[in-house]
VMD Tcl script that draws the C-alpha trace (Angstrom):
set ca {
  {-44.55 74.08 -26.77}
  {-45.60 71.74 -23.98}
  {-44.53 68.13 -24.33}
  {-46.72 65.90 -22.44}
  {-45.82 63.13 -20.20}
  {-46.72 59.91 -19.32}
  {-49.81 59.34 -17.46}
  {-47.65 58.28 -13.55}
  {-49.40 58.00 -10.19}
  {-48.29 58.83 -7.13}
  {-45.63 56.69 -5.77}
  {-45.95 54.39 -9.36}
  {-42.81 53.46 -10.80}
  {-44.09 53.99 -14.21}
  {-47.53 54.50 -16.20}
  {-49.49 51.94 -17.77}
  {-49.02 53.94 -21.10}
  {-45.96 52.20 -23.39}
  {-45.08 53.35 -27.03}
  {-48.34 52.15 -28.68}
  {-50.20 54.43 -26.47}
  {-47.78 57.55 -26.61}
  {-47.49 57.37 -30.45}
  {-48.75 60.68 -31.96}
  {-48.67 62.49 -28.38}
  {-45.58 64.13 -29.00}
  {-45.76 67.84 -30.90}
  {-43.00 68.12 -33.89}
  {-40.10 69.94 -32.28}
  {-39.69 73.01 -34.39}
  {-37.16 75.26 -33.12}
  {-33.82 75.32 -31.03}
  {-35.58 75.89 -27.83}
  {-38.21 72.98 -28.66}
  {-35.55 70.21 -28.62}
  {-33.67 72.14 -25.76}
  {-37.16 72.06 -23.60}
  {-37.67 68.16 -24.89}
  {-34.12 67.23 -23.96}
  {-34.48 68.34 -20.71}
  {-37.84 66.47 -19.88}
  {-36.72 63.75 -21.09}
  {-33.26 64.15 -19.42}
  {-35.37 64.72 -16.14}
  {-37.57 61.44 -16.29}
  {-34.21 60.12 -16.60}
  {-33.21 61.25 -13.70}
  {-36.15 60.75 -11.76}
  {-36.07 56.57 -12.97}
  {-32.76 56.56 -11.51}
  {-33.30 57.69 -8.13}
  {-35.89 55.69 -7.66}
  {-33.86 52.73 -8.02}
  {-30.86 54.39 -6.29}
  {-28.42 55.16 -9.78}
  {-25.78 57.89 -10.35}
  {-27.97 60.08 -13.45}
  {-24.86 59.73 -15.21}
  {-24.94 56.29 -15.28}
  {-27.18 56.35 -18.36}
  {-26.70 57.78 -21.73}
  {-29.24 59.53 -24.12}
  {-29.27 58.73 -27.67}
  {-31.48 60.52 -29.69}
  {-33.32 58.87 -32.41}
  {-33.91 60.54 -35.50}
  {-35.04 58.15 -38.00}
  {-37.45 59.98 -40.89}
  {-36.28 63.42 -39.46}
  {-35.32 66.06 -41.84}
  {-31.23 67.33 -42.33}
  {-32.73 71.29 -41.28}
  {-34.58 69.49 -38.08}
  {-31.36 67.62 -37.03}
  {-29.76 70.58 -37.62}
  {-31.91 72.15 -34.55}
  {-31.24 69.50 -32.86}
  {-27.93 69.65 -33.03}
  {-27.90 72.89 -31.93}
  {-29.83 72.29 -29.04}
  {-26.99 69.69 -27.96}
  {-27.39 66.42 -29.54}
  {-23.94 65.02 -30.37}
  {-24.86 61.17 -31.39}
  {-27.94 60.05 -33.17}
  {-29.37 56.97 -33.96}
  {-30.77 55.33 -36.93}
  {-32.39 52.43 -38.15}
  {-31.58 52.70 -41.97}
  {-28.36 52.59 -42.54}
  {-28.81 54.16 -46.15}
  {-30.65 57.17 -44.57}
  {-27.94 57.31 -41.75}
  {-25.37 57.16 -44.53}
  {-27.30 59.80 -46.88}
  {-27.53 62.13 -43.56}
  {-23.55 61.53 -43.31}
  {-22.67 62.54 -46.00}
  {-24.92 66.23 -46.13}
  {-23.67 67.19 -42.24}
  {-19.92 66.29 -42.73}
  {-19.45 70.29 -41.91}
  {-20.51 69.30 -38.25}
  {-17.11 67.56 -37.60}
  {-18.27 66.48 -33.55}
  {-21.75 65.08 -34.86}
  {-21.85 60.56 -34.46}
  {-23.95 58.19 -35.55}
  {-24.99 54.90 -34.31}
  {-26.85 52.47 -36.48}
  {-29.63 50.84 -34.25}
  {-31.57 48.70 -36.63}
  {-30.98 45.76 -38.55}
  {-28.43 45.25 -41.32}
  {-27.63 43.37 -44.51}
  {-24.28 41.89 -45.43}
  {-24.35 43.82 -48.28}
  {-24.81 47.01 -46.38}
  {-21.97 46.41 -43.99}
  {-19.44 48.79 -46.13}
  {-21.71 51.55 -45.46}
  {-21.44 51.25 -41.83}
  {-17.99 50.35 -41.80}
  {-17.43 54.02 -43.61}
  {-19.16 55.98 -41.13}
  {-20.79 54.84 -38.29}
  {-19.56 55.35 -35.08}
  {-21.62 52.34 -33.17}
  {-23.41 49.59 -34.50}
  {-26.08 48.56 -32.14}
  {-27.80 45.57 -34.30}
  {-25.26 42.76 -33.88}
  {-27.09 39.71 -34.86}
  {-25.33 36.96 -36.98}
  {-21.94 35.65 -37.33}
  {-22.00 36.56 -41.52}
  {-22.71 40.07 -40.30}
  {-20.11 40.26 -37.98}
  {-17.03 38.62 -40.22}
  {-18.12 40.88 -43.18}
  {-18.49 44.11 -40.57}
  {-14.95 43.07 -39.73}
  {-13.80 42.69 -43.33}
  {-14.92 45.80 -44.16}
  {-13.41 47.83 -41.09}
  {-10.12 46.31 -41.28}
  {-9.69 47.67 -45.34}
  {-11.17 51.19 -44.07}
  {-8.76 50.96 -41.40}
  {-11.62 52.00 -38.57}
  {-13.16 50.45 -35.23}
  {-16.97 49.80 -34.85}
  {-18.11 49.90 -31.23}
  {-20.81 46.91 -31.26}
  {-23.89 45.87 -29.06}
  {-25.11 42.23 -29.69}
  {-28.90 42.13 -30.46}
  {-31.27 39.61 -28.22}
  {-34.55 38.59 -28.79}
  {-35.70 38.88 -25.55}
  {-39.47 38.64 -26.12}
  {-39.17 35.76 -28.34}
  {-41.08 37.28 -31.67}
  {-40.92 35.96 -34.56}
  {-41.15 39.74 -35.89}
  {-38.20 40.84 -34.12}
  {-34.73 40.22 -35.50}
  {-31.84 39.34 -32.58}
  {-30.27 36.47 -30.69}
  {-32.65 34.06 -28.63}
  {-30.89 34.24 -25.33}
  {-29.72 30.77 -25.24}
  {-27.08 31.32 -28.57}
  {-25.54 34.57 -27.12}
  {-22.98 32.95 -24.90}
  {-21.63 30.67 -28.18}
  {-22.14 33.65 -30.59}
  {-19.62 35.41 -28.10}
  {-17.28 33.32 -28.37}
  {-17.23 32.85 -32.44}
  {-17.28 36.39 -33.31}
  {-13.78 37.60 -35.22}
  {-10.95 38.68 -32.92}
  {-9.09 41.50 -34.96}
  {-10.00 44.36 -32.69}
  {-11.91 45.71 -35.01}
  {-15.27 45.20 -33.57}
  {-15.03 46.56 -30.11}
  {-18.24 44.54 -28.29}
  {-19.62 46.76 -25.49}
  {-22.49 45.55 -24.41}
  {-26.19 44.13 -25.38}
  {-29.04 45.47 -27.01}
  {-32.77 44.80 -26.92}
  {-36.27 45.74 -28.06}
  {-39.08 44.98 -25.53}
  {-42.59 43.51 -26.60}
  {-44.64 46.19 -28.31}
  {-47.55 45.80 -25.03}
  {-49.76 47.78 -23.02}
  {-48.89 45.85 -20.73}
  {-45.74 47.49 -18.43}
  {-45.40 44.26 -16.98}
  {-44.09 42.12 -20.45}
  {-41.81 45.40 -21.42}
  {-40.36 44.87 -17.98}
  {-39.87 41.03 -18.20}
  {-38.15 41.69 -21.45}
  {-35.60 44.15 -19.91}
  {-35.24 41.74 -17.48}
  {-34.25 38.76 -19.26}
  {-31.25 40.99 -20.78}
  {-29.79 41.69 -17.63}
  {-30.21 38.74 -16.01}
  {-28.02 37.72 -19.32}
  {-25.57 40.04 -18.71}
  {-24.73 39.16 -15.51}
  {-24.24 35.19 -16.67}
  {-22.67 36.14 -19.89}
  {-19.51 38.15 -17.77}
  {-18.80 35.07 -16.01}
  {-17.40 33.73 -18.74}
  {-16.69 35.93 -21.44}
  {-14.23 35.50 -23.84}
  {-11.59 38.31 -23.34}
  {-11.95 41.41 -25.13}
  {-15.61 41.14 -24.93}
  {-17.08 44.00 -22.98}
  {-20.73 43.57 -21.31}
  {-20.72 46.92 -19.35}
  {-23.51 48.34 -21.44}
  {-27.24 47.70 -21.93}
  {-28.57 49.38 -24.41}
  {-32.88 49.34 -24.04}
  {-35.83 51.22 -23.49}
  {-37.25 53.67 -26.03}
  {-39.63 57.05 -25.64}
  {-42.64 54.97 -23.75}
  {-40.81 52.57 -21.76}
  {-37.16 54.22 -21.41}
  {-38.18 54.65 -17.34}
  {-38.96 50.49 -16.72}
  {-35.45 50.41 -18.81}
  {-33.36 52.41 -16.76}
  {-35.06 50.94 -13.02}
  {-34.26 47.53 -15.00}
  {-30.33 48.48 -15.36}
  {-30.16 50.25 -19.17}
  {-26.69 52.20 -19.61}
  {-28.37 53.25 -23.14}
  {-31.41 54.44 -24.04}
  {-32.73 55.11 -27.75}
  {-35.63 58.09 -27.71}
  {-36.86 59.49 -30.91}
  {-40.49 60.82 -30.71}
  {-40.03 62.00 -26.68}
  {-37.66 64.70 -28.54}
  {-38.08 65.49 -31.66}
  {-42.29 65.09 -32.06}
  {-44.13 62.18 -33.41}
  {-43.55 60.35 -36.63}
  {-46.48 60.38 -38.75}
  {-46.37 56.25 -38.84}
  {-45.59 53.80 -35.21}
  {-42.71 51.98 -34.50}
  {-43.83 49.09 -35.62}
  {-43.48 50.22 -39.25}
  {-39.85 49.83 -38.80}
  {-39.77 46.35 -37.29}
  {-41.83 44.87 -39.94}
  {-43.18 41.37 -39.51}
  {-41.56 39.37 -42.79}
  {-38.05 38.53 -41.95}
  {-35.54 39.61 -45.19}
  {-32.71 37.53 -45.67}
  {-29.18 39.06 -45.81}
}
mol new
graphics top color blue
foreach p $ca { graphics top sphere $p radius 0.5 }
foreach p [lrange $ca 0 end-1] q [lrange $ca 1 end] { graphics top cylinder $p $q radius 0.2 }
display resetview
């Protein structure tokens, strides 16, 4: 199986192609040596995005997403390498828990956005939490590791794109969210997350990737101590190269490795905003 790549030109830094475009481009990864090949592309445009802006390739960690995907397919995957996998339900993360305790070295990061009432799930399992978004969250999160006698590493969620679909922190409240969030030790905050605007357009993805590390790097002047900002977690399967040349330490890829999902990523950032 050949997974394609994205449309580059010579001397580009990056196609004109972003996830809208690349949705339903990717085959279903069906075997050990599928996700093994799709790892390594993908591990290889990784690469390639970081010498062109002069980064170590090390400086930037994969984290396969596998929301919708099947317990035998993870299971392939897994085999192929994966270690830590990301999902956006945390009752599908949890349900996929609990059926692959057996593989003792496999983590899970929850990257999409959570309910109060959902915090004790996370707070069972979850290795990284990578949704950070509201001060309730983040006392009850807290709460909830300190009876199960665990640590959560955290990233705090920004709006960077300033949609009213997205869920996250507008930039302006990050700096005072920072400083209000519990101090038990028990959420360990490493960094920031963000989602860039769903465009064809490579320059608005870019701006949003931007505006997070340009936060960042204001944010650590003052940060309260025990707040860690060393990681930027952006950039997903059609964008994850403007991420990285843009200063991503994460970045989340589903469909670039295991095949496409048979609905976008949109589906999974829906529009109506619930309330916790």
């Amino acid at each position: 199986m050949q997974t394609p790549r994205p449309d580059t030109a010579p001397g580009s830094t990056v196609g004109t192609q972003t996830r809208h475009a690349l949705h339903g481009r990717y085959p279903r990864a069906e075997s050990v040596d599928d996700f093994r090949h799709n790892l390594a592309l993908v591990r290889e445009r990784m690469a390639v995005a970081c010498q062109r802006v002069g980064r170590a390739a090390d400086s930037v960690r994969l984290l396969p997403v596998s929301k919708t995907i099947d317990e035998a397919h993870i299971r392939l995957a897994y085999q192929a390498g994966c270690r830590m996998l990301g999902e956006n339900k945390v009752q599908e993360a949890h349900h996929k828990w609990e059926a692959m305790q057996d593989l003792t070295d496999l983590h899970w990061s929850v990257i999409g956005h959570l309910q109060t009432n959902k915090a004790k799930l996370v707070a069972r399992f979850a290795d990284e939490f990578q949704a950070l978004d509201s001060l309730r969250l983040a006392e009850t999160l807290d709460r909830r590791l300190q009876a199960e006698g665990r640590s959560l590493d955290v990233f705090v969620q920004v709006n960077t794109s300033n949609e009213a679909s997205k869920y996250g922190l507008l930039p302006e409240a990050v700096a005072g969210f920072l400083q209000a969030l519990p101090r038990s030790g028990a959420l360990r905050v490493r960094g920031l997350m963000t989602l860039a605007m769903f465009s064809a357009e490579p320059q608005q993805v870019r701006a949003c990737f931007v505006r997070l590390r340009e936060l960042r790097e204001r944010l650590r002047q003052d940060a309260p101590a025990g707040i860690g900002l060393d990681e930027l977690s952006m950039g997903m399967s059609g964008d994850f190269e403007i991420a990285i040349e843009e200063g991503a330490t994460v970045v989340r890829v589903g469909q670039a490795i295991f095949g496409a999902r048979a609905v976008p990523d949109s589906h999974y950032w829906p529009a109506p905003r619930s309330t916790d």
